[in-house]
C-alpha positions in Angstrom: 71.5 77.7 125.2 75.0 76.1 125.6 75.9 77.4 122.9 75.3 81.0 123.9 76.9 80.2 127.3 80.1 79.3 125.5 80.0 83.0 123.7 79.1 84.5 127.2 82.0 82.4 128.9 84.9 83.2 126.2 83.5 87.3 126.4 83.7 87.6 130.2 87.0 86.2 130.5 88.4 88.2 127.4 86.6 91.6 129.0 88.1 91.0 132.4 91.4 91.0 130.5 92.3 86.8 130.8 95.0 86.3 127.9 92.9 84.8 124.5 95.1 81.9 123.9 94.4 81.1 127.4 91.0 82.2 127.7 90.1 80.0 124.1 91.8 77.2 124.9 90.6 77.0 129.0 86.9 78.1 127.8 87.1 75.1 125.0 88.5 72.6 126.9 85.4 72.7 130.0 82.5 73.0 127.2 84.3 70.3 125.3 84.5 67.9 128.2 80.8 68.5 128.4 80.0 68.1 124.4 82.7 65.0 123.6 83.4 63.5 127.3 86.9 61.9 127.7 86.9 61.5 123.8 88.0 65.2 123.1 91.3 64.2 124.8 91.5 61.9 121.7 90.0 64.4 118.8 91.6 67.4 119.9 95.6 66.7 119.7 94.2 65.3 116.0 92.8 68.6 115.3 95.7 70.5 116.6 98.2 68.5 114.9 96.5 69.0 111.9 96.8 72.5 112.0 100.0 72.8 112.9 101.1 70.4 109.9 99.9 72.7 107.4 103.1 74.0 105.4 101.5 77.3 104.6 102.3 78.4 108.2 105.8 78.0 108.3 105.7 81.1 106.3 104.8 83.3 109.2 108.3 83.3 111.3 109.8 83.3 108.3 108.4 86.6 107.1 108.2 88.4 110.9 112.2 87.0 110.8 112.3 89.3 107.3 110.6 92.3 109.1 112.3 92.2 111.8 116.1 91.9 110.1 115.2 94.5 107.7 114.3 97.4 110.6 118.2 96.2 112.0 119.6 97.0 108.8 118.7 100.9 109.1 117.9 100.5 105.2 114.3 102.0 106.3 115.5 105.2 107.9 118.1 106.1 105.0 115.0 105.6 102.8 112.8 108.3 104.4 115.4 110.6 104.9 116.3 110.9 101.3 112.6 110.3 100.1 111.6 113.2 102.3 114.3 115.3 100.5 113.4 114.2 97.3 109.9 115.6 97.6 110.5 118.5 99.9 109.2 120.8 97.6 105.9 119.5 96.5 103.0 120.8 99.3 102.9 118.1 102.2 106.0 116.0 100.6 107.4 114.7 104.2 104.0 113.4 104.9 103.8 112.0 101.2 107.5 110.5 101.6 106.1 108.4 104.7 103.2 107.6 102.7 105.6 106.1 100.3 108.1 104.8 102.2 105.5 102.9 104.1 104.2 101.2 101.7 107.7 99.9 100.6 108.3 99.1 104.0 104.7 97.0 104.3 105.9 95.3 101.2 109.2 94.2 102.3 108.3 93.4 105.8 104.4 92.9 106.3 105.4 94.0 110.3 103.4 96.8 111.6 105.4 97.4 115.0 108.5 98.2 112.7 107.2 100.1 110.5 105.2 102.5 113.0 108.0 102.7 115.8 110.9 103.5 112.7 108.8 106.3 111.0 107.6 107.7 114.2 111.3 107.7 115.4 112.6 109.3 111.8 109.8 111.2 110.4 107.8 112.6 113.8 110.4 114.6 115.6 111.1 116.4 112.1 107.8 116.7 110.9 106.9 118.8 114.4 110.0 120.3 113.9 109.3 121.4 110.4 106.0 123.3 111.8 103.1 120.2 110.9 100.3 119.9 113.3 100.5 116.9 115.8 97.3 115.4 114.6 98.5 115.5 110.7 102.2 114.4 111.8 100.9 111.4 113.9 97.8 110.4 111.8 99.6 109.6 108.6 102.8 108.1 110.3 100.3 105.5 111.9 97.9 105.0 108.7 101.1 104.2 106.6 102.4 102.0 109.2 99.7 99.5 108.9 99.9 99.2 104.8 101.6 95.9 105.7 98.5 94.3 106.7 96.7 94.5 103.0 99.9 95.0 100.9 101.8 91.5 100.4 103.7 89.7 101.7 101.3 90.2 104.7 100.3 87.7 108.3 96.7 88.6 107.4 96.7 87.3 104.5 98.6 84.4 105.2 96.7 83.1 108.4 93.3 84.4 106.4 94.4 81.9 103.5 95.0 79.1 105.9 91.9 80.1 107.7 89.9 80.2 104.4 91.2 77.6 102.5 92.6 80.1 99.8 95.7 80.0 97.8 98.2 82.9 99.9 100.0 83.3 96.2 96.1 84.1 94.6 95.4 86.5 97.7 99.1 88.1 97.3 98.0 89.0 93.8 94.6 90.2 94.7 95.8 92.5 97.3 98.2 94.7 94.8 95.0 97.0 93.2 93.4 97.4 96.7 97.0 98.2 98.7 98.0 100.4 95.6 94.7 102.3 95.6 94.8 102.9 99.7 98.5 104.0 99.2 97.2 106.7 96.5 94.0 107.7 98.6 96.6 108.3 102.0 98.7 110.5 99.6 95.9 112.4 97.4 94.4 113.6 100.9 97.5 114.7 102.6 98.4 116.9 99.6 95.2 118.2 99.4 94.9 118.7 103.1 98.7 120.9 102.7 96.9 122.5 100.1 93.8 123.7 101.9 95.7 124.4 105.0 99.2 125.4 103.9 99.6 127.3 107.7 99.5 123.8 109.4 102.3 121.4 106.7 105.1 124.8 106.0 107.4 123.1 103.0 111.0 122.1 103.9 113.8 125.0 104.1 115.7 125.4 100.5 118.8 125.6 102.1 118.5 121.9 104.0 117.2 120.3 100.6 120.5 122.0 99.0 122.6 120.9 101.6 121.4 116.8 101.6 121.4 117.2 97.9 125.3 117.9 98.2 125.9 114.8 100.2 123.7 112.9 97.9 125.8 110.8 95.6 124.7 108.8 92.5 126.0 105.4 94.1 124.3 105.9 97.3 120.7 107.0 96.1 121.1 104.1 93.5 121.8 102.3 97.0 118.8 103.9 98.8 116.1 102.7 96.4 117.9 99.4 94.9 118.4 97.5 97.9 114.6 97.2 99.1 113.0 97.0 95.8 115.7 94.0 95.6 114.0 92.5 99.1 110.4 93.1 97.4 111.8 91.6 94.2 113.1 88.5 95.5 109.7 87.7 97.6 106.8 89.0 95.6 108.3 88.3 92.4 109.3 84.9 92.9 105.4 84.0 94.1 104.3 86.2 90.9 106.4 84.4 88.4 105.5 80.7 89.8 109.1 80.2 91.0 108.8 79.9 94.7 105.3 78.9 96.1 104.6 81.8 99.3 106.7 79.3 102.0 109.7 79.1 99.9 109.2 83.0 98.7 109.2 83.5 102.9 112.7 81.5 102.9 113.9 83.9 100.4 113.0 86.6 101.9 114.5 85.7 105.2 117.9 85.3 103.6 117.9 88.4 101.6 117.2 90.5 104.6 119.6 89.1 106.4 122.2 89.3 103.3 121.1 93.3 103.2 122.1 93.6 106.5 125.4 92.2 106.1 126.0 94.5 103.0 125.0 97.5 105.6 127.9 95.9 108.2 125.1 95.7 110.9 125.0 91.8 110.4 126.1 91.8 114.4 125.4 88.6 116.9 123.6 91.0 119.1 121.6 91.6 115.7 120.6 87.8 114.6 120.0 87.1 118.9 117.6 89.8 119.0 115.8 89.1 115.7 115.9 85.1 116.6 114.3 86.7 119.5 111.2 88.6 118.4 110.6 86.3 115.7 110.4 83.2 118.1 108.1 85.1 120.7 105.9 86.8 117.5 105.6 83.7 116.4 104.4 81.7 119.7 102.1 84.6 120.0 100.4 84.0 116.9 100.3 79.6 116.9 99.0 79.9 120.6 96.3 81.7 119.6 96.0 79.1 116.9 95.7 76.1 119.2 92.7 78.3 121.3 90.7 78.9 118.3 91.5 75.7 116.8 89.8 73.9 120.0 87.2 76.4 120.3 86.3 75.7 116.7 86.3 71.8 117.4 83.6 72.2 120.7 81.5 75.3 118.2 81.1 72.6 115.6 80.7 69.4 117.8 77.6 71.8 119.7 76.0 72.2 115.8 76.9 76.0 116.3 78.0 76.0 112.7 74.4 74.3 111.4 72.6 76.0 114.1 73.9 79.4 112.8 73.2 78.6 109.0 69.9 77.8 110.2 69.3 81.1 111.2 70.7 82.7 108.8 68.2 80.9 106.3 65.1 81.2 108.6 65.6 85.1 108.7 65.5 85.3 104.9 68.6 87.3 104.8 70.3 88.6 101.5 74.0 87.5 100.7 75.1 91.4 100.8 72.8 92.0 104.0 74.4 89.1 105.7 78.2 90.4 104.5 77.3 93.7 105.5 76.4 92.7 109.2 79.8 90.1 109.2 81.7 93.4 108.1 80.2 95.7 110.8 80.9 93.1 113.5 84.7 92.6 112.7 84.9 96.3 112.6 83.6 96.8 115.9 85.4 93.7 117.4 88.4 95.0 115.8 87.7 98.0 118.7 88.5 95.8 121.2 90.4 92.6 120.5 93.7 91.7 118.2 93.1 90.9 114.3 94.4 87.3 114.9 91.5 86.6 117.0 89.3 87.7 115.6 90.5 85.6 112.1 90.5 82.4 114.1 87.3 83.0 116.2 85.2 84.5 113.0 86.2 83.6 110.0 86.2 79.6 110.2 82.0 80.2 111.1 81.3 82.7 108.6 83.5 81.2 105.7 80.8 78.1 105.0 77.8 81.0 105.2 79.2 82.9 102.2 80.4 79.5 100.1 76.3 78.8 100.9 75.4 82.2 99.5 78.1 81.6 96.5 79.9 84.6 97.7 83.5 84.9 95.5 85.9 83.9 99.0 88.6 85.4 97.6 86.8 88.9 97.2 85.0 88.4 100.7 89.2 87.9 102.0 90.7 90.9 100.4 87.5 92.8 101.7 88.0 91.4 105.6 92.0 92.0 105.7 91.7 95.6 104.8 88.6 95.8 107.2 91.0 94.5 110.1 93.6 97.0 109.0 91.3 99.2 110.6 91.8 97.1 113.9 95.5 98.6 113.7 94.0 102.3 114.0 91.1 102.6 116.3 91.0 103.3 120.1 90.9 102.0 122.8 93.2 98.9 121.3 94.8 99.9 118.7 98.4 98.7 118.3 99.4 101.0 116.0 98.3 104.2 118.2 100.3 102.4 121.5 103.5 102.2 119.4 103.3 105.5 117.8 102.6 106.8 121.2 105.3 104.8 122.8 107.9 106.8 120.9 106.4 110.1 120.0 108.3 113.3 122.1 106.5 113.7 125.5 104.2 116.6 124.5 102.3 114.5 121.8 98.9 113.5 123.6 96.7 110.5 123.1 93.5 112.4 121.7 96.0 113.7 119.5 97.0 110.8 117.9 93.3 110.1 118.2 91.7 112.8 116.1 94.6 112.5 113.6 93.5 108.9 112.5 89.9 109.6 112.0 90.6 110.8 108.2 92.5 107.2 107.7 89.5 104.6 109.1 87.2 107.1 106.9 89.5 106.5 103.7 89.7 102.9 104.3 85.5 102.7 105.1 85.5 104.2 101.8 87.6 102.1 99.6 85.9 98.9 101.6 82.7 100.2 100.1 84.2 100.9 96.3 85.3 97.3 96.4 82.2 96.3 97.7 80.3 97.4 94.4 82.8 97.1 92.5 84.4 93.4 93.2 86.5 93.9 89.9 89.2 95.7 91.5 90.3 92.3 93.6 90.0 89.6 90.7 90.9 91.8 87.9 94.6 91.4 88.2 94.2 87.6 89.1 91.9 87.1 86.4 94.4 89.2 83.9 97.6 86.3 85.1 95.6 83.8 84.9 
């Protein structure tokens, strides 16, 4: 019963819109009193400090700092210009150049808000101009713009190793086949989408692709397409090859973006303040939320809400995919209404023991989660993607717009959750084949 009083505590506050850090943390603190008495003023710093110490972490400013520098730079918009170009002939190409360019973009930076607010400044105005529909404008810029949450170097995966007790270099490995097969679904229905309805994606005017392709010089397309895959070089291939472990890979990262940025000559002080900026109130974002869930998951244990719930998980007879099937249907619909680090701090440290129980592969059940909250990123009424595509789409772009134009996205990510669900090979196969 106190148990289920804690739960109907921590939701009321959270529906009647009480900040989660806060709400955690405040929630925690009054049922811990009650659990440990004056002691949890003793085990909780402990438990905090613990957390806090873990190196893995310092990984997280580091790569928002990366995400953030890069989207000064104006390296991301000279990419999907010219990619856009490039493949302005084949049916749908702007939409398949943001496909693309996104998933660069998720693996140089991992930061959604960037990559959402750049392409729906660069690609949106021309895509309506061009003649697309709103819905099949809006619904691919925001898909592609949450890539960074599956493809590496990604916070999900990061927090969800910590979380998990995983190795973030094993999950940045196992995330390749499942980011490079979303990438390939977003693109394979777009075109076929431009193909079926040709009316609604008209192809890009010969005479602009002649004109860019003028102004188009060797050195500065070598530019275009060197520089980031340099950035994605440094960080993922220096975790790949054993050279840096994923903190130090962070560090790198950090130092190339900001190195880019002074080869651009947009390496300002107003540049480095405002990235300092965003990455130090990111940041604080994210460890807040930390300390809440880390004392909420001190009082859940110290009420037995970890053995109770094994208990009934045992008593009800449930199968290991039966139990992961209802885990995965409850962080979808959670993912509705509250942020992806939540719900990584509030669910995963309970159900994590119940699937090492059932002998559940954690490193499949991981890669299966993250791209389940990617779906966070894309459904109403809270999701962060849609509020910053909205934030900077042109005036007459409407919210069930961007709405309906998402549905295709959530339905191609349901589906590839599924494939990997039955087939588990496509997450260890490539960490298997470096091992």
């Amino acid at each position: 019963m106190i148990l289920l009083l804690l739960f109907l505590c921590l939701f009321a506050a959270l529906l009647l819109g009480y900040p989660v850090a806060f709400t955690l943390a405040g929630v925690s603190l009054i049922f811990g009193f009650y659990t440990f008495g004056l002691d949890l003023f003793y085990l909780l710093p402990l438990r905090i400090f613990g957390t806090m110490s873990n190196q893995i972490l310092i990984a997280v400013p580091l790569f928002v700092y990366m995400g953030v520098m890069l989207e000064k730079s104006g390296i991301a918009s000279r990419l999907l210009n010219t990619m856009a170009i490039l493949l302005g002939k084949v049916k749908g190409g702007l939409a398949i150049s943001v496909a693309l360019v996104g998933a660069m973009l998720a693996a140089s930076t991992g930061i959604v808000g960037a990559t959402v607010v750049t392409m729906g400044l660069m690609s949106l105005p021309s895509m309506l101009k061009r003649g697309y529909t709103p819905e099949y404008a809006t619904g691919i810029i925001a898909a592609s713009g949450t890539l960074g949450q599956i493809i590496p170097p990604s916070i999900v995966l990061i927090l969800m190793g910590s979380v998990m007790n995983i190795s973030i270099g094993e999950l940045f490995i196992a995330a390749v086949v499942p980011g490079v097969l979303l990438v390939i679904c977003y693109i394979f229905y777009v075109y076929i989408y431009a193909v079926i309805y040709p009316d609604d994606v008209p192809p890009i005017p010969e005479e602009e692709i002649a004109a860019f392709k003028k102004e188009l010089t060797p050195s500065l397309l070598i530019k275009t397409f060197v520089l980031p895959f340099l950035l994605i070089l440094s960080v993922l291939g220096s975790i790949f090859l054993g050279i840096a472990s994923p903190t130090e890979a962070a560090g790198v990262g950090a130092m190339a973006a900001t190195l880019l940025t002074a080869l651009e000559g947009k390496l300002t002080w107003k540049a480095v303040k405002e990235s300092a900026f965003e990455s130090g109130n990111l940041t604080s974002m994210v460890f807040m939320i930390l300390v809440g869930a880390t004392a909420f998951g001190l009082v859940f244990r110290g009420l037995g809400g970890d053995d109770l719930l094994v208990e009934l998980i045992q008593s009800a007879d449930l199968e290991p995919y039966t139990f992961l099937a209802l885990v995965m249907v409850g962080i979808f619909i959670a993912g509705f209404f509250i942020d992806f680090i939540e719900i990584i701090f509030i669910f995963m440290p309970v159900v994590t023991p119940i699937f090492e129980m059932y002998g559940l592969n954690t490193l499949w059940i991981a890669i299966l989660v993250s791209l389940n909250l990617q779906t966070s990123f894309l459904t109403p009424p809270f999701g962060f993607s849609l509020f910053y595509l909205k934030g900077v789409a042109p005036k007459e772009i409407k919210t069930k717009q961007i709405y309906k134009g998402i549905v295709p996205y959530i339905g191609i990510q349901i589906l590839l959750i599924t494939g990997i669900i039955f087939f588990p090979e496509i997450v260890t196969w490539l960490p298997n084949f470096l091992d």
